[in-house]
C-alpha positions as CSV (number, residue, x, y, z in Angstrom):
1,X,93.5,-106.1,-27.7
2,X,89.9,-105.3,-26.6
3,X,87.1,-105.9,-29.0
4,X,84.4,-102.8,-28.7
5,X,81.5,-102.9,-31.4
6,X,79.6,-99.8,-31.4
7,X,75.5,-100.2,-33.0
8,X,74.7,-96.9,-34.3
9,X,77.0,-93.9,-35.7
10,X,74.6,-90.7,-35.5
11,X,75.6,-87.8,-33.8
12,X,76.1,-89.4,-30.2
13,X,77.6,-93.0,-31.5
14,X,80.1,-91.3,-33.5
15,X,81.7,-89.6,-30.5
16,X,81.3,-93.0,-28.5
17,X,84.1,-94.4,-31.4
18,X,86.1,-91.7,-31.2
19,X,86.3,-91.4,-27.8
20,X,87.1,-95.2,-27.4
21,X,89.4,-95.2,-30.8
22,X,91.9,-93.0,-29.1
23,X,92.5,-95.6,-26.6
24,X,95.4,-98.0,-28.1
25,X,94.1,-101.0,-26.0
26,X,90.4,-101.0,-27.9
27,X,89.9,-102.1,-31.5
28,X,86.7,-100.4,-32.6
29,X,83.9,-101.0,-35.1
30,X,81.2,-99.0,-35.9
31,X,77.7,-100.4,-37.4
32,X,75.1,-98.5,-39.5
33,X,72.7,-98.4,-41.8
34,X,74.0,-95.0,-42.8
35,X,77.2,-95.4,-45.5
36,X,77.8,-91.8,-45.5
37,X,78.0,-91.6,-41.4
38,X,80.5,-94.5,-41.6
39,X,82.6,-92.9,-44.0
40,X,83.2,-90.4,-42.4
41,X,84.4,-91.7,-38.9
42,X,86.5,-94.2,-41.4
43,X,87.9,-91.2,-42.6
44,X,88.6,-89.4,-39.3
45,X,89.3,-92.6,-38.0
46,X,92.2,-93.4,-40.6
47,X,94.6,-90.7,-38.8
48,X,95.3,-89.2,-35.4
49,X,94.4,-92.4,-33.6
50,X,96.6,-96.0,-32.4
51,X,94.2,-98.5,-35.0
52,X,91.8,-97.5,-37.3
53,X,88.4,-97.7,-36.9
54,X,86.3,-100.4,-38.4
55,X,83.2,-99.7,-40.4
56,X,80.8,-102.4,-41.0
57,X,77.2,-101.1,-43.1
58,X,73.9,-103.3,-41.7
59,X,70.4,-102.9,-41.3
60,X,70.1,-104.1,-37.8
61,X,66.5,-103.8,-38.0
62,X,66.4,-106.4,-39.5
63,X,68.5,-109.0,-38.7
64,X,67.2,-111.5,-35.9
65,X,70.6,-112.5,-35.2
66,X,73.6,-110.3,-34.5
67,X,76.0,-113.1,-33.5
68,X,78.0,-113.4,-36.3
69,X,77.8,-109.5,-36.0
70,X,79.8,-109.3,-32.7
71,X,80.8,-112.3,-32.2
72,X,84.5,-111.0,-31.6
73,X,83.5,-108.4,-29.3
74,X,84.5,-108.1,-25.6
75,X,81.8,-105.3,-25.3
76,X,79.0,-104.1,-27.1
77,X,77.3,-100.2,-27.3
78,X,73.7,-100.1,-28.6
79,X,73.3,-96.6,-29.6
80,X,70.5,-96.9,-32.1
81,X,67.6,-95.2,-32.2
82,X,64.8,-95.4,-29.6
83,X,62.3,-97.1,-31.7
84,X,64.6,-100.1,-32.0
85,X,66.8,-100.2,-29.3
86,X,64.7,-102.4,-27.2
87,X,65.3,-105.3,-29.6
88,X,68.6,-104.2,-30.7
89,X,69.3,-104.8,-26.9
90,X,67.5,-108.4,-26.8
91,X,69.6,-109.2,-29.7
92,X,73.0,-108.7,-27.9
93,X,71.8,-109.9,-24.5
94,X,71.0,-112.8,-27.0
95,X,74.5,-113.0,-28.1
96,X,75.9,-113.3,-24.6
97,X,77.8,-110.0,-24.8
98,X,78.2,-107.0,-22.0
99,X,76.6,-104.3,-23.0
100,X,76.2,-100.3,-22.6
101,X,72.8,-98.7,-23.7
102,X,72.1,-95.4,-24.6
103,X,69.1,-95.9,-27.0
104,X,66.6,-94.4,-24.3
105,X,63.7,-97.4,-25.4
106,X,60.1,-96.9,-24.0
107,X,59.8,-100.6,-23.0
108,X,60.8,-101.7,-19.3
109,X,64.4,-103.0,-19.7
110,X,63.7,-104.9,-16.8
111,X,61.8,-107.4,-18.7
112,X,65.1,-108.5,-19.9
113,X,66.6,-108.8,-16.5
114,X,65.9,-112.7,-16.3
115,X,67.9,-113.1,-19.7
116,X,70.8,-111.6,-19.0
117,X,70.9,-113.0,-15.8
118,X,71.0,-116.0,-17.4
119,X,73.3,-115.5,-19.6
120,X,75.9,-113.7,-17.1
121,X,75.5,-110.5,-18.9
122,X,76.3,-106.8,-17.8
123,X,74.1,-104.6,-19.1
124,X,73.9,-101.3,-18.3
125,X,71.0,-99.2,-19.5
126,X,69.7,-95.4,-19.9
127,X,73.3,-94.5,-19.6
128,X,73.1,-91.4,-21.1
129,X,73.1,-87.7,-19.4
130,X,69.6,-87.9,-18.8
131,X,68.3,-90.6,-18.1
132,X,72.4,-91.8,-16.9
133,X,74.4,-89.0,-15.5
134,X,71.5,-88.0,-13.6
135,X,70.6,-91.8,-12.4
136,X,74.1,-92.0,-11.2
137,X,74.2,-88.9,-9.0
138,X,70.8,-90.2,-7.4
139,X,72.6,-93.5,-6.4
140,X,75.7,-91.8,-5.0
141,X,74.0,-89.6,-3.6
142,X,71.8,-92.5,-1.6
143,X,74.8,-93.4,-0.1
144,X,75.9,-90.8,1.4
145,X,72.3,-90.5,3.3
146,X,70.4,-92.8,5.7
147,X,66.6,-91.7,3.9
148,X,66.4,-89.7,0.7
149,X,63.3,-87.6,0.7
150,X,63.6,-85.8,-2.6
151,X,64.7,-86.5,-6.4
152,X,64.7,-83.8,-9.1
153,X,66.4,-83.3,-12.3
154,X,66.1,-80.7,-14.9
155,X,68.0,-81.1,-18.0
156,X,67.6,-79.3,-21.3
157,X,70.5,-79.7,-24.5
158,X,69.9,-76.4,-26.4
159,X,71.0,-74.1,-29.5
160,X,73.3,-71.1,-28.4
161,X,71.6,-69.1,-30.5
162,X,67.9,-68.6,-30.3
163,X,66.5,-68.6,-33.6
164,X,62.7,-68.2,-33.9
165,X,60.0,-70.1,-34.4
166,X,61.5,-72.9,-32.8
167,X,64.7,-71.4,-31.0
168,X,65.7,-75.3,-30.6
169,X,68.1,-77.7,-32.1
170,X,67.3,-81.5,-32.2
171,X,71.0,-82.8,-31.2
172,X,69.6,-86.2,-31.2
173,X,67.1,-88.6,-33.3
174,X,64.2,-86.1,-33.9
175,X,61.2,-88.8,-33.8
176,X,62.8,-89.9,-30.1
177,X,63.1,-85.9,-29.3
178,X,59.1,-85.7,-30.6
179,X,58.2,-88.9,-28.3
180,X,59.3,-86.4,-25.1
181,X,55.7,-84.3,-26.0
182,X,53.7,-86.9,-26.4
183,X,54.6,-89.9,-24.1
184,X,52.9,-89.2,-20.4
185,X,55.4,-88.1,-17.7
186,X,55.3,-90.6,-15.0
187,X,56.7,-89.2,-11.3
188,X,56.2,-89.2,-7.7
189,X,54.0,-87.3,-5.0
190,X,53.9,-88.7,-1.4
191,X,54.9,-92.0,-1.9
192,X,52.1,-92.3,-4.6
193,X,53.0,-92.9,-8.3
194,X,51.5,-90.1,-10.3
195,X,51.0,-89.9,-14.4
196,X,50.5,-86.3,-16.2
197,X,50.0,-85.6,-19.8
198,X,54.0,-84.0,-21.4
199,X,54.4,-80.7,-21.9
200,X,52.4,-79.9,-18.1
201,X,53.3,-78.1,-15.4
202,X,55.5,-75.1,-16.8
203,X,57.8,-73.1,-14.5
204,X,60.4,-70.6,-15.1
205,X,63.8,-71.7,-13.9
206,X,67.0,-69.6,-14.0
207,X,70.3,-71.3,-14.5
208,X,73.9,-69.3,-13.7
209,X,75.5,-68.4,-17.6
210,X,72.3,-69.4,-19.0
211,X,69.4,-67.1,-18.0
212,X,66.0,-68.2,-17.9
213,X,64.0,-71.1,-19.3
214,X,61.3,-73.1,-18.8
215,X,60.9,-76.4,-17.3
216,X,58.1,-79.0,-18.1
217,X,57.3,-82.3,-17.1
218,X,58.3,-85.2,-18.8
219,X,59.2,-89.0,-18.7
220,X,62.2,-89.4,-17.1
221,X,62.3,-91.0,-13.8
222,X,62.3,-94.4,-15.9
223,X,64.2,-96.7,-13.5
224,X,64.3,-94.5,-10.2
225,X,60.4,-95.2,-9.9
226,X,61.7,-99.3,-8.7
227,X,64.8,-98.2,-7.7
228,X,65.1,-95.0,-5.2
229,X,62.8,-95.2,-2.5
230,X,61.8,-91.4,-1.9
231,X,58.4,-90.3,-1.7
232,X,59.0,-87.5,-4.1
233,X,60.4,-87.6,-7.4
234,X,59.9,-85.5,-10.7
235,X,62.2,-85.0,-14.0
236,X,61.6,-82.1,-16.1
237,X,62.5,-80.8,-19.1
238,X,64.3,-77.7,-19.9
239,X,63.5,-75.6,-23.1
240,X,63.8,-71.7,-24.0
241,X,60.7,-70.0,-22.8
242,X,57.9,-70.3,-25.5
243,X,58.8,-73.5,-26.7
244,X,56.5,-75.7,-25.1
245,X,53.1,-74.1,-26.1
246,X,54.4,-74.2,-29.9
247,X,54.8,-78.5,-29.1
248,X,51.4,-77.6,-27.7
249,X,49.7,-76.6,-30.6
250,X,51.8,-79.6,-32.3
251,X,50.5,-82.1,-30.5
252,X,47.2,-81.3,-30.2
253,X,46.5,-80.6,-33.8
254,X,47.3,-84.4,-34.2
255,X,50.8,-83.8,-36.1
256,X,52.9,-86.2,-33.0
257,X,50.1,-89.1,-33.7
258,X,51.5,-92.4,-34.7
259,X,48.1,-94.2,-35.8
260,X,48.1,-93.9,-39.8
261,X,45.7,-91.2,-41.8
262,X,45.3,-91.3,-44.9
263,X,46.7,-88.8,-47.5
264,X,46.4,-89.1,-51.3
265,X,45.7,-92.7,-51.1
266,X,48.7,-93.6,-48.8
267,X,48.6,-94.2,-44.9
268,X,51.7,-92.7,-43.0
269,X,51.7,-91.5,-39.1
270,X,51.9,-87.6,-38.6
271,X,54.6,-87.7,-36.2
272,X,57.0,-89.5,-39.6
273,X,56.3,-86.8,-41.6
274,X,56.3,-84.0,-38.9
275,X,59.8,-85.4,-37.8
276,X,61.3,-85.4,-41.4
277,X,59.8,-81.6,-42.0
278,X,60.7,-80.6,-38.8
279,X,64.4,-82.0,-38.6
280,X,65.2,-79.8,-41.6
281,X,65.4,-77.1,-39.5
282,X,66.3,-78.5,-36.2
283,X,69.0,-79.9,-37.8
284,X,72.5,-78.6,-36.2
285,X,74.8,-77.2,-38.8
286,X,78.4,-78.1,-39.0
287,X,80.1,-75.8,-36.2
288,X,76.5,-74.3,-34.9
289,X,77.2,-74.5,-30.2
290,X,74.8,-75.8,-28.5
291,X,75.0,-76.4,-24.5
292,X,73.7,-78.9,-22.2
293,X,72.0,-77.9,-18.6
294,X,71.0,-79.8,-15.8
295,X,70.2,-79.7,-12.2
296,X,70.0,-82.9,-10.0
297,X,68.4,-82.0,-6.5
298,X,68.6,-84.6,-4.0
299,X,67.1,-83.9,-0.1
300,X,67.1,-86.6,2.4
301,X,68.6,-87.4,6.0
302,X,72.0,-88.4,7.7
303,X,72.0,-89.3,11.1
304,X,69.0,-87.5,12.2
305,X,69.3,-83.7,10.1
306,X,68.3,-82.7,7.1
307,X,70.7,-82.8,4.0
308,X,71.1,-81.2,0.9
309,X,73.2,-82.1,-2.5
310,X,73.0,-80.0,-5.7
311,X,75.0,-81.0,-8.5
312,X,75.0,-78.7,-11.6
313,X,76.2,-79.5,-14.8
314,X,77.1,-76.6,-17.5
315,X,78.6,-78.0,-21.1
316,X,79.3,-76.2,-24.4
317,X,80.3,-77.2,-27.8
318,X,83.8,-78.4,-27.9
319,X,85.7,-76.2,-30.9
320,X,88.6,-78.4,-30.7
321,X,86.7,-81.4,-31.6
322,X,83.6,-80.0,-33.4
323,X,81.7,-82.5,-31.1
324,X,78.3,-81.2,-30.0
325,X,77.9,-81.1,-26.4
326,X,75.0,-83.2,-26.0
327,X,77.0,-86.1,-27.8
328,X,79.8,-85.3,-25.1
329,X,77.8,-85.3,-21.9
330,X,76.0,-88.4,-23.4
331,X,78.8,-90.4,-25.5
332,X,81.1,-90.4,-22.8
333,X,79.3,-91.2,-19.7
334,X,78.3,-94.6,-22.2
335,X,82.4,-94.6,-23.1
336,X,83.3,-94.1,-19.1
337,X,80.8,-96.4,-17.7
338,X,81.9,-99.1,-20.6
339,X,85.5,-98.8,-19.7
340,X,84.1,-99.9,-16.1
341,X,82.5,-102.4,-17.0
342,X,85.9,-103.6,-19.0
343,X,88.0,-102.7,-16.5
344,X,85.7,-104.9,-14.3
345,X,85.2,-102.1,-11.7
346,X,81.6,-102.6,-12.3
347,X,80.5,-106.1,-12.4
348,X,77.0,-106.6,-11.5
349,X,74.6,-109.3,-13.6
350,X,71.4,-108.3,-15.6
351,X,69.7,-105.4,-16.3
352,X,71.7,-102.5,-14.3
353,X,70.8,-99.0,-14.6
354,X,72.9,-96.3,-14.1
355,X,72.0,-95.7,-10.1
356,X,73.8,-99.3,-9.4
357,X,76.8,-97.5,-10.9
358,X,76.6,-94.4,-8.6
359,X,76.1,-97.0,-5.8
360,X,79.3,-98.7,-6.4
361,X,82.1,-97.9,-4.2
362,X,84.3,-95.3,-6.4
363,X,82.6,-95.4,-9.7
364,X,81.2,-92.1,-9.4
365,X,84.6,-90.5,-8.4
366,X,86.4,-92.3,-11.6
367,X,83.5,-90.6,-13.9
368,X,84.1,-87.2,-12.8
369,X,87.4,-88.2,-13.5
370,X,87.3,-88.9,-16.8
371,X,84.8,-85.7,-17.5
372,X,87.7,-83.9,-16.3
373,X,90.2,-85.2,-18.6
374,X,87.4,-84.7,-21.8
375,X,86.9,-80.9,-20.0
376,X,83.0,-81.6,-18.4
377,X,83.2,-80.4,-15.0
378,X,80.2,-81.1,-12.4
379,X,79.4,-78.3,-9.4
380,X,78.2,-79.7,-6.3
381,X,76.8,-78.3,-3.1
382,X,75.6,-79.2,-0.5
């Protein structure tokens, strides 16, 4: 039996268990700080699949050690939120434990490159939808040419049905959604790295069973900056039109700060107390669709002419499973790429974002693979 621990049961780690608990070779446990969350997966998890899921209720926050945690574990999944996933992941490099990441942490995971190198450690960041997906159709796609030229992505996860003022859904943590206005978008313009503020450069983009929306600039290359050599690279992303000059007015009135004001004799930061008003009514409701959209453009050369690959990815709510379809797109490119990693298909040593998976030989073809089987279904053309 396969040991998987899974850190983190929120919208996204919850379908990670269940896609992994239908498996009769894995024996999984879920971890949070959240009682309710785990009762619940304990009681979908107590039916319907080979072994019921484990539920263990911990404040990994706080614990400097999570050893005795996972101790058992073949394989670990950090799917906590942002704020904490960077030391979540120390922890379980720590622990000497392969390891899938989907926290999306502003620190450079390469700064713990060296320590799971020396600990013999597979652990495989950002590996999301976007950052992930999109990192591992950049590194397929720079084998198949001899220069890549160009990188884009634009990805949005969105409400089916626009409701106003915001006419958006936060379909993961809110606070981590919020950081995506404030935290500068770093890309690249001939060869040059190049830093603008969030919520910049807005263009009007129209997207086959969608319609229009608007595209903005954001931090997402992450990883491709070191990785991908190509003189031009930009991520941006996607939102119903009008959405970013509300954020606008957000931000600049100071409600996304994080240094502490003062109010009524206590300090807090705006962004906590915008994130918990505001997540009240991003909040999804049980059964509300939502859809995830993304474009991955990559232009380079082969053998001397110009070349071309567009891959287009168009998810919706799954009834069947009432699983949204940013936790699908998301949760199992993690639950695909871990199975890899058990399955020993990917094996390279220390920090590994998603592009070394695209760039290892028949990876990408076993993802697309398992979307199929989970009904996500990729478009490409070249």
């Amino acid at each position: 039996m396969t040991h998987i621990t899974v850190l983190g049961a929120g919208l996204v780690g919850s379908a990670i268990v269940k896609d992994l608990a239908r498996e009769a070779r894995f024996a999984v446990t879920a971890v949070d700080f959240n009682q309710a969350a785990l009762d619940k997966l304990a009681t979908e998890g107590s039916t319907g699949y080979p072994h019921p899921i484990t539920t263990v209720q911990a404040d990994l926050q706080s614990m400097h050690d999570l050893t005795p945690l996972i101790a058992d574990s073949d394989l670990v999944i950090c799917a906590v939120p942002g704020f904490m996933g960077f030391a979540t992941l120390k922890k379980i490099i720590q622990a000497s434990k392969n390891v899938v990441d989907i926290s999306f942490f502003p620190e450079d995971a390469f700064l713990l490159d060296e320590l799971a190198q020396s600990q013999g450690v597979t652990a495989v960041v950002d590996c999301g939808v976007a950052p992930g997906l999109c990192n591992i159709q950049a590194g397929y796609a720079d084998t198949l040419l001899d220069h890549v030229e160009r990188y884009e992505c634009y990805v949005g996860g969105l409400p089916h049905v626009r409701q106003w003022p915001y006419e958006y859904k936060a379909v993961f943590s809110p606070v981590d959604v919020l950081e995506e206005y404030t935290r500068p978008a770093r890309f690249v313009e001939y060869g040059q790295n190049v830093v603008r503020p969030a919520l910049s450069d807005v263009e009007l983009l129209d997207f086959p069973g969608v319609g229009t929306l608007e595209a903005f600039n954001t931090d997402g290359l992450r990883s491709l900056q070191r990785t991908l050599c190509a003189p031009f690279m930009k991520e941006k992303t996607l939102r119903y039109p009008g959405h970013v000059n509300l954020m606008r007015v957000f931000r600049d009135s100071g409600f996304f700060d994080t240094h502490l004001v003062e109010v009524g004799g206590n300090a807090i930061r705006p962004i906590d107390l915008t994130a918990k008003l505001i997540f009240k009514q991003w909040q999804l409701q049980p059964g509300e669709e939502d859809f995830t959209v993304m474009r991955v453009v990559v232009e380079g050369e082969k053998a001397g002419k110009s070349r071309r690959y567009t891959y287009d990815l168009l998810d919706r709510y799954d009834h069947a499973t009432q699983t949204t379809s940013m936790a699908r797109t998301t949760g199992y490119t993690c639950t695909l790429v871990a199975r890899m990693v058990l399955d020993r298909q990917f094996t390279q040593k220390g920090i590994c974002p998603p592009e070394y998976v695209g760039r290892t030989e028949g990876c990408y073809t076993t993802l697309l693979d398992g979307y199929a089987e989970r009904n996500i279904y990729v478009t490409e053309t070249h």
